[in-house]
N, C-alpha and C positions, 0 to 999 in steps of 0.2 A: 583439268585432268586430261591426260594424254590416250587415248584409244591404240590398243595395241595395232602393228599394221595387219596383221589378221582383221579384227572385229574391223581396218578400214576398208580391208577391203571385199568382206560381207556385206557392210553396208553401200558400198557402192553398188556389187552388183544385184542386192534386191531393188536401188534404184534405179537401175537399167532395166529390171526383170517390170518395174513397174512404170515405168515411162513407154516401156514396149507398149504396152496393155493402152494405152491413149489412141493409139494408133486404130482406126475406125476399119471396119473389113471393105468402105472403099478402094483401099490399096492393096487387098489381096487379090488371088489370081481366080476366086470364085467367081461366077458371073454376077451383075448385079440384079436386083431386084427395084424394079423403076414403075411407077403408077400401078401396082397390082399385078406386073405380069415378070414372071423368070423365064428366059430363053437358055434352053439347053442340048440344044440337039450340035453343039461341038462339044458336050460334054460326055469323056467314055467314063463310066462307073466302076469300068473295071481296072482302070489303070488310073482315072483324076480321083479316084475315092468318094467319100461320102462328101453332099453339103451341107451347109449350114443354110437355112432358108430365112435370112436376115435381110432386112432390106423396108421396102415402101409396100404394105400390104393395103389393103383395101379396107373400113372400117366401117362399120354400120351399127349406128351405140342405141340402145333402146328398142334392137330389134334381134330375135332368134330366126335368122331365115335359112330356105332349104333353097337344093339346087334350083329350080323351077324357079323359088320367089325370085332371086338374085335376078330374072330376065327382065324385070320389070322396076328394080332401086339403084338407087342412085345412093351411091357411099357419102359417107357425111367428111370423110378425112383420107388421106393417105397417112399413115401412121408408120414412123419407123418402129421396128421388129426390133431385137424386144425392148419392150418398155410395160410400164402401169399405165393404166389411162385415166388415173389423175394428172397425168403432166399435160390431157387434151384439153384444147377449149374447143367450143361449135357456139357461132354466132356470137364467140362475145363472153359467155360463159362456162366455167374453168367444169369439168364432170367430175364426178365424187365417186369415192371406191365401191361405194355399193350401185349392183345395177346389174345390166348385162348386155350383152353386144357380140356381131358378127363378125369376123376377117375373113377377108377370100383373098386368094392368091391362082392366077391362070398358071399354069407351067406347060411350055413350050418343049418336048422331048426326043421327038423323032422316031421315037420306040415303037415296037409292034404291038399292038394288042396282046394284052393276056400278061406281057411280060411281069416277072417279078419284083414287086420293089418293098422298101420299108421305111419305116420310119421310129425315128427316136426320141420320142417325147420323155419332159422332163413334167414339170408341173405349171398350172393355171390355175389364179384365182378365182373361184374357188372351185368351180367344176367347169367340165369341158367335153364337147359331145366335137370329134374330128371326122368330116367326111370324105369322101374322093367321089364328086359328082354326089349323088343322090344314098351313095353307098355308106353306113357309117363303120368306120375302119378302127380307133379308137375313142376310151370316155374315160375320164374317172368324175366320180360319183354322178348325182342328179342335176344336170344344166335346167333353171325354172328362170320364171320370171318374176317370182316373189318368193320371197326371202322362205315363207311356209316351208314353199314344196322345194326347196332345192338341198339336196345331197353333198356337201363338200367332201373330198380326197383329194390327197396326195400321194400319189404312185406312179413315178417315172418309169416306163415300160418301150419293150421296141413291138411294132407288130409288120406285120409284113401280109401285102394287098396284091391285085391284078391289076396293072393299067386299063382301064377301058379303050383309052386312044391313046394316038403319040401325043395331045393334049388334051388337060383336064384340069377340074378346077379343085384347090383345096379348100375345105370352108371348114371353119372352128369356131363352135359357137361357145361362147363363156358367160358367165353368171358369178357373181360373185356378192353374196349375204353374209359372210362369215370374215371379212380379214377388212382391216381399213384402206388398204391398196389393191384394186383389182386389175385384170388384162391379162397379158402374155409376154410373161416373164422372162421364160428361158429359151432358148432356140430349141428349135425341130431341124433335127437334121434327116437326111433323106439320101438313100441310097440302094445299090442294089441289096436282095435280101439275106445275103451272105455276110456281105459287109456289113450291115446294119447290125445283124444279128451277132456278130461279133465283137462289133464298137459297143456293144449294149454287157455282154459276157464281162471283157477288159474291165467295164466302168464297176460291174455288181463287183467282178472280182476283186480289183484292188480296196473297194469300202472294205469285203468281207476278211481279207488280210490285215488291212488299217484297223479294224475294229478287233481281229481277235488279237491280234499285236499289243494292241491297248489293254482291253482286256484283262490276257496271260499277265502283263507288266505290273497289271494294275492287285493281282491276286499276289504275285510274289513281294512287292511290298508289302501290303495286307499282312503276309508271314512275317518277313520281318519284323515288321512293330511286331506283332505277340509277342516273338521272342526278344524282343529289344524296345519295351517301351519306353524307353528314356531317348530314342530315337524315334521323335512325335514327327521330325517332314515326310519320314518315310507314311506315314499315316496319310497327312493333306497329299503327300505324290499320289498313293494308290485313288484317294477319292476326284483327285484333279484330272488321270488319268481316264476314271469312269464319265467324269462330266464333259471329257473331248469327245468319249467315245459315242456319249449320249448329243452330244452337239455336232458333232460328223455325220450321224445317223439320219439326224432330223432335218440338213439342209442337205442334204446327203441323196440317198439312195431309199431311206427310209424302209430300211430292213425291218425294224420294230415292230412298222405293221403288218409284213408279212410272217413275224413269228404269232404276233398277239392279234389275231385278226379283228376280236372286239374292240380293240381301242377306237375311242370316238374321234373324230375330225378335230372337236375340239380340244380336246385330251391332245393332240399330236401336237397345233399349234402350244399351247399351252407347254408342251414339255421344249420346246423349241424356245421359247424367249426366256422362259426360264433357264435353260439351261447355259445361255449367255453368262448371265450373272453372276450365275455359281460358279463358271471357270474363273470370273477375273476374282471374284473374292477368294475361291480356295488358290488360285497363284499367288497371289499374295497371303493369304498366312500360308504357304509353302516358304517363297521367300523369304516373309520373316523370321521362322525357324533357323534358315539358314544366316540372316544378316540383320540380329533385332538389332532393332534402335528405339528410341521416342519416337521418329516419324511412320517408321514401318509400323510398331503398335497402335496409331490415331488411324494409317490407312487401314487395318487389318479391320478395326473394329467397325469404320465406316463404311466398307465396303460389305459387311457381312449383313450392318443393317439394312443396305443398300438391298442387298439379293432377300433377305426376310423381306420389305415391304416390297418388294416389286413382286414376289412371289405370294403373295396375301392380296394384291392388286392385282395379278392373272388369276388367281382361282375364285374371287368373290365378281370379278368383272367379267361384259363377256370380250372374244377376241375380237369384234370389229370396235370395241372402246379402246381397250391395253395395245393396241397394235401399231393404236394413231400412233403412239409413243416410241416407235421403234427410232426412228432418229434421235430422242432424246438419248434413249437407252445406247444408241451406238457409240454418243458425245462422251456417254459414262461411262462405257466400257473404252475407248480409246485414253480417257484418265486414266483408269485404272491399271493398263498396259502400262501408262507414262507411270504412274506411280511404281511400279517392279522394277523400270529401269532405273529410275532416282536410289530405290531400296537398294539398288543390284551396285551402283555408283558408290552409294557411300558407304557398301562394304569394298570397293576396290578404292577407297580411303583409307582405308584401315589396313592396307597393304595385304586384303584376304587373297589368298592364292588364286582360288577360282574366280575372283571378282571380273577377270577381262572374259574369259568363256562363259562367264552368265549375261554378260553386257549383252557379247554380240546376239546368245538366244534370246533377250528380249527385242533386240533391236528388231531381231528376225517378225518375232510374234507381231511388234507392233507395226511393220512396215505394210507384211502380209494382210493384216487387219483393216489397216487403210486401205490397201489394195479392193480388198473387197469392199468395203463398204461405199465406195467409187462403184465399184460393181455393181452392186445390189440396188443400186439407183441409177445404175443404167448412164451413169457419166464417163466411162471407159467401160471398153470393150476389148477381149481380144479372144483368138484362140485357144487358151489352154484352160478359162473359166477361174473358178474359185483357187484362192493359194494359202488363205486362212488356217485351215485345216493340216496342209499341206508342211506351212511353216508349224504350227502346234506340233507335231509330230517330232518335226525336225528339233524344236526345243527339247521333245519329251527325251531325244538321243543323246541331247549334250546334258542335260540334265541327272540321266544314267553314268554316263561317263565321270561327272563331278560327283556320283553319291558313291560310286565305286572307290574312287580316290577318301572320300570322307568315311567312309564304313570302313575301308583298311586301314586310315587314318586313327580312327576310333578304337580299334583291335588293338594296334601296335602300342596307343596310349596304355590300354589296358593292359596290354602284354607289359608295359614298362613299369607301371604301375604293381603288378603284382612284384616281377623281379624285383623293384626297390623293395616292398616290403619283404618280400624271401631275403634278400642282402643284408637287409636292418635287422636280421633274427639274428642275436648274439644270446645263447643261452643264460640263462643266468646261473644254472649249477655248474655248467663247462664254464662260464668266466670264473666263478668263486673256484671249484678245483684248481684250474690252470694256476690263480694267482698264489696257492697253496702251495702247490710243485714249485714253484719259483721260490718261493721263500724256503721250504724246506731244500731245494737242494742248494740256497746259498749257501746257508750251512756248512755244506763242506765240500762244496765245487762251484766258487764262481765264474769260474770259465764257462761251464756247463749252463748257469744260469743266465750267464749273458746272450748264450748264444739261443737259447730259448726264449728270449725277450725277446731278439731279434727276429727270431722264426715267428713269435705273437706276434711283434708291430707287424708282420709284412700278411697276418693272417688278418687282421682288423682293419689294414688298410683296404686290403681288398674286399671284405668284409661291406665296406663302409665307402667303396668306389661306386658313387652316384655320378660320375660324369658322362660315363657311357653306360643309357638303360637301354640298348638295342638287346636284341635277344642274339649278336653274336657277339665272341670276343676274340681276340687271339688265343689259339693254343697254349702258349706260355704263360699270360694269366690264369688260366684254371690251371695248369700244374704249379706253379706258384703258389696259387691257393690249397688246394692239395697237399702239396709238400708240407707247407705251414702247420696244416692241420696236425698229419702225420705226424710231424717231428714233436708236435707240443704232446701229441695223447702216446707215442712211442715212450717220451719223458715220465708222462704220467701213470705209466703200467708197468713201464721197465723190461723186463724179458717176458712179460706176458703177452706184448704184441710186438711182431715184427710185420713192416710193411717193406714192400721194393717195390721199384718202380722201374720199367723198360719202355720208355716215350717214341715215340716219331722225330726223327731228328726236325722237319720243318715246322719251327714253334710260331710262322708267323701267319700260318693257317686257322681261321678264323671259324670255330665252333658255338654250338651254341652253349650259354653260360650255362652257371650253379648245376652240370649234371655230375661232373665226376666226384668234387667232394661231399656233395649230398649223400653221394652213391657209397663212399667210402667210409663216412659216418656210419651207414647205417649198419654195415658190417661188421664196423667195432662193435657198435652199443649193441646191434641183435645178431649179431653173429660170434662175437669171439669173446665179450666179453662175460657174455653164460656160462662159457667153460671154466672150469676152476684154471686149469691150466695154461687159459688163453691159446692164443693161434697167430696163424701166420696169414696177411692178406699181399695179395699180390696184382699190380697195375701194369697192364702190358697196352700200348697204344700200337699198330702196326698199320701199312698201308696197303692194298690190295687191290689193284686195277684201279678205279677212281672212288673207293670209299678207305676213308679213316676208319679203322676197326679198333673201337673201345672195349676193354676185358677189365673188369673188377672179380676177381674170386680168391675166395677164403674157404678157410677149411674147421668155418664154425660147426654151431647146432645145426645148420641146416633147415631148412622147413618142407612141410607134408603138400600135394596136391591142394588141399582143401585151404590150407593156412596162406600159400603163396597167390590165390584167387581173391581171399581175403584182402590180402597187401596194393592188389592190382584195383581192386576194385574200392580203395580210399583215396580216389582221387579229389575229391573235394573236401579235405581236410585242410585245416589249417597246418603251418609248415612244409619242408621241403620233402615229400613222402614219395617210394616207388612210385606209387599209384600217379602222383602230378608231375612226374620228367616221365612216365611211361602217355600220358596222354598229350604234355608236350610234346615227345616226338612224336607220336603220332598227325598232332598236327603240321608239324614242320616238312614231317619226311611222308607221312602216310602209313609208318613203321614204328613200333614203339623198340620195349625192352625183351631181350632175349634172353629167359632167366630158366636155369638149370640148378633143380636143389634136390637135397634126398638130405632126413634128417640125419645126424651124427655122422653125416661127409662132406657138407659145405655147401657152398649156394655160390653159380657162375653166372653172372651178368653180364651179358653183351650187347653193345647196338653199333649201331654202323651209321654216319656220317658221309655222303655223297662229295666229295671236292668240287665237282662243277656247282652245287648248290650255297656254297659255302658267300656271304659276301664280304666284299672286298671293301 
């Protein structure tokens, strides 16, 4: 199977986006960070920007020390920045996630005293007390050295300090009781405190956009299904959309916990790995909606068992047990990515329209996925951080775009669907009359009857023309059909009803179907044929700037205020009623019927037809 050159060449360039990302900040223009110490005093902050403070920090595992102690230890490592310090060994043996330890970093500045600066912390496992010399500048939760007394949080924040001197030393103490990988995860970046304070704005900002986006999208699905539940993806989209939102959040900026400020440390990680699972199982039963098979039904159901027991295995375990497991869980979510694509493949088997624009959003989701998960273990680095998220979003757009095509897809069916059964309505007292007329007036005019058979066949033909169920036709078919009628119920009343007709000369303008002999039916049966005497209906089509102006009036019974509200308001009746071509157009045009009536003077119906909206 062939990849459209679009879906090739998305896929090439998220693997350019992610080959970038291997590339180590050796080769950028920051300075580097070598035995412990950053030199900075060629660096202006106000025109190089902020840095990143990645490089060879200093490491001291087993110990929480303050400025003063650090005069007299000796570091166990030079540890590159960021990393877990499960990946350390000292003397031989490998260190485990649980524990706690020191980094110091000198920085070299040039700067005056007092000047201002900041910094932008993201998160450490599991708590972290940040100082500049002896000062402590920021913490989240309680840094211990037993698992009792230590406090976990996660809340990436910027704060902003005073140099003491043009050099000082950073020191960040970490502890980590609660997660199976501990250390210093994500970069600190460092800057003046304008820029910092900014770069810190930008990041909350774009979450808090990314999430109400998600969100809003995720609520106006939501409506739909109520109002449409035989339209069940639109359901798994709304829930799939909550579960980005909720997994953006938590590896994120972690807004959650500045709404719900009780939620506990471990409540946060726990809605964090959970919420893994839950995307890639609710993506696939989304997918499958869109492209069942046998295979998409075995993943749907395995991956849902999947997210139940992983989620009964985080809430009964604690997170330094369920955590070991993140690598596994990553292996299973990168499946279950491959498995949407597979689902997404052999509906672009099946020659499905959308099958290449879901391709390429899966290919997105899964490339991005790797990307981080390369990330998140600290095996590529780059500049721009996480793209996970990033890509999920970008799926969520194309994914909008394919349900928009399928919901008007769905409409138009419906809209065809109804027309065919309205077309299929052959009365059975109008057939039985009609074929009555026929036989009586062989009788004693078969000229007359011939040619009323003929005006029948071309009314049944149309009648009974299911090859085009669009909701427009050409003009000349509906007066054809019209006519037909006309001539058969003119036959069958005699001088009781006369009809005329004054048309648009251009009949190859294309309206929308069953409004005008609907409309003129119902004028005989409830307009002229009440009168003992019958009446005269009259069909005038005209053009006017760019709208078709349609006129049916008769000079029946007429109807009162009350009766004609009646008529508007049986829209949901079976057959072809005022009520259901007045809410037709209204859907079409935004305008329905234009109906003027007073009893014992006749009843004038109008509506108008735009030419530029007409299709071709």
């Amino acid at each position: 199977m062939k990849l459209s050159k679009y879906a090739a060449c998305t896929l090439i360039a998220l693997l350019i986006i992610l080959l970038s990302g291997c590339s180590t900040l050796a080769g950028s223009d920051d300075p580097n960070i070598e035995k412990g110490v950053l030199d900075l005093t060629d660096w202006n902050f106000s025109s190089d920007g902020n840095i990143k403070l990645d490089g060879e920090w200093e490491f001291y595992w087993d110990r929480l020390l303050t400025y003063k102690d650090l005069d007299s230890e000796v570091p166990d490592l030079h540890v590159q920045i960021p990393s877990n310090w499960n990946t350390y060994q000292i003397n031989g043996a490998k260190l485990t996630g649980e524990g706690y330890a020191t980094y110091r970093l000198h920085v070299k500045t040039g700067l005056p005293e007092g000047t201002m600066m900041g910094f932008r912390t993201n998160v450490f496992s599991s708590a972290y007390n940040l100082f500049i010399n002896e000062k402590l500048t920021a913490s989240n939760g309680r840094v211990a050295a037993a698992a009792i007394d230590e406090v976990g949080e996660y809340r990436p924040q910027a704060v902003v300090f005073s140099i003491p001197s043009g050099e000082f030393d950073i020191i960040i103490q970490v502890s980590n009781f609660h997660y199976a990988r501990g250390g210093f995860w994500y970069s600190v970046y460092m800057g003046s405190a304008e820029n910092i304070q900014n770069f810190h704005d930008s990041i909350m900002g774009k979450e808090v956009f990314l999430l109400g986006a998600l969100l809003i999208i995720s609520l106006f699905y939501f409506a739909i299904y109520i109002l449409r539940r035989e339209l069940r993806y639109t359901l798994y989209f709304a829930l799939l959309c909550i579960s980005i939102a909720i997994g953006i959040d938590t590896v994120g900026q972690l807004i959650i916990t500045r709404i719900f400020q009780g939620i506990s440390f471990k409540t946060v990680i726990l809605i964090w790995y959970c919420s893994a699972g839950w995307i890639v199982s609710l993506l696939i039963s989304y997918v499958h909606e869109l492209y069942p098979s046998k295979f998409s039904g075995v993943a749907k159901k395995l991956f849902l068992c999947n997210a139940l027991l992983w989620q009964v295995l985080c809430i009964f375990t604690d997170p330094v047990f369920y955590t070991r497991f993140g690598q596994i869980s990553n292996y299973v979510e990168i499946s279950g990515y491959l498995c949407t694509v597979i689902i997404v493949a052999i509906g672009l088997k099946t020659e499905n329209k959308n099958g290449r624009l879901n391709t390429i959003s899966m290919i997105i989701v899964l490339v991005t996925y790797i990307h981080d998960v390369l990330y998140w273990t600290n095996v590529i680095k780059n500049d721009f951080g996480e793209l996970f998220y990033a890509g999920l979003f970008l799926f969520i757009f194309i994914q909008m775009v394919i349900q928009a095509k399928r919901i008007k897809l769905f409409h138009e069916n419906e809209t065809a669907a109804e027309l065919s059964f309205l077309q299929a309505q052959i009365k059975p007292h109008f057939l039985y009359n009609t074929l009555n007329t026929f036989v009586a007036i062989s009788y004693y005019d078969m000229d007359k009857a011939r040619s009323l058979l003929t005006e029948f066949s071309h009314y049944l033909r149309r009648s009974f023309d299911f090859k085009d169920l669009s909701q427009f036709v050409p003009l000349k078919n509906e007066i054809e059909l019209a006519k037909a009628y006309s001539e058969i119920e003119k036959a069958r009343f005699e001088e009781r009803l006369e009809i005329t007709f004054d048309v648009f000369e251009d009949l190859e303008v294309r309206v929308p179907t069953l409004i005008l002999q609907p409309l003129i039916e119902n004028a005989v049966i409830h307009g002229i044929l009440p009168k003992t005497e019958g009446g005269r209906i009259s069909i005038s089509i005209s053009q006017e700037v760019k709208f078709l102006i349609f006129r049916v009036k008769d000079n029946g019974i007429g109807m009162d205020a009350k009766k004609l509200l009646d008529v508007l308001r049986q829209g949901n009746r079976k057959g072809i009623g005022i009520g259901n071509i007045n809410n037709r157009l209204r859907r079409l045009y935004g305008k329905g019927l234009d109906i003027k009536s007073s009893p014992g003077v006749g009843t004038e119906i109008t509506w108008y037809i735009p030419l530029n909206s007409r299709e071709e």
